[in-house]
C-alpha positions in Angstrom: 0.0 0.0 0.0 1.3 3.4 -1.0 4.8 1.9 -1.9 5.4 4.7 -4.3 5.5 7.2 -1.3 6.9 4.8 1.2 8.7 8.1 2.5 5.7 9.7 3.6 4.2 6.7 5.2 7.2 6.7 7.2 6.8 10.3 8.2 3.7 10.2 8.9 3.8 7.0 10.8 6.6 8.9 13.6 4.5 12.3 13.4 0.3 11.4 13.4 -1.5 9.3 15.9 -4.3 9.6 13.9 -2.4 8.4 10.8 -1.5 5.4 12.8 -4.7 4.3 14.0 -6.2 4.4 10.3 -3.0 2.6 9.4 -3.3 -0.4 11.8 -7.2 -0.4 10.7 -6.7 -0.9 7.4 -3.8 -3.5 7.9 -6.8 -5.2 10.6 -9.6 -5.0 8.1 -7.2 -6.5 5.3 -6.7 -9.4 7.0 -10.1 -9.9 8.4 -11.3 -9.5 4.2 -8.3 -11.8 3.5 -9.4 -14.5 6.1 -13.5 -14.4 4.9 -12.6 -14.7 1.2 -10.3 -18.0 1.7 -12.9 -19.4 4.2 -11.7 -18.8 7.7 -14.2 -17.0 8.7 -17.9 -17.2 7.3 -19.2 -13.5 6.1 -22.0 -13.3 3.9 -21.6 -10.9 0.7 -23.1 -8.2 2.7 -20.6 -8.3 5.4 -17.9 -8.9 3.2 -19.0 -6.2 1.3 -18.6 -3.9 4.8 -15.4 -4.5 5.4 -14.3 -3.9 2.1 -15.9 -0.4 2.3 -14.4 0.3 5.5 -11.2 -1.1 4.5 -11.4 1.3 1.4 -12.5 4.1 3.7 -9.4 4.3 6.1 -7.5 4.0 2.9 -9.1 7.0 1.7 -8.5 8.9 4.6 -4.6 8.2 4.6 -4.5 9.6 1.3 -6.3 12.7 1.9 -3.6 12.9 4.7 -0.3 12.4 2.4 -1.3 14.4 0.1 -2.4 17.5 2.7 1.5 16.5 4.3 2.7 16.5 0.6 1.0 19.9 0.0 2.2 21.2 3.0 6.1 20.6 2.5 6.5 21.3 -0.8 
């Protein structure tokens, strides 16, 4: 995820709580989508479907924040 601006996933990692916590959600929710898709764990689609939205979501919202961070020390 976001390999292409590994540097600023490392700063922001060290410098936002907030970036963290959406961080360790998304690495959570990607293995609980990961786990229901080979069978671990029985979701139906709808629930599935959930996670992958929320998944998505804290995604989204560490992008909004590298590219503020990317704005802001250019």
């Amino acid at each position: 995820m976001f390999e292409y601006e590994e540097h600023i996933v490392k700063e922001l990692l060290d410098s936002s709580e907030r970036f963290r916590q959406l961080y360790q959600q998304h690495a959570d929710l990607k293995i609980q989508v990961r786990e229901a898709e080979i069978g671990i764990h029985q979701l139906d689609d709808l629930a599935l479907s959930r996670l992958k939205r929320r998944k998505l979501l804290a995604k989204d919202k560490m992008a909004h924040m590298m590219q503020r961070y990317h704005r802001e020390t250019a």
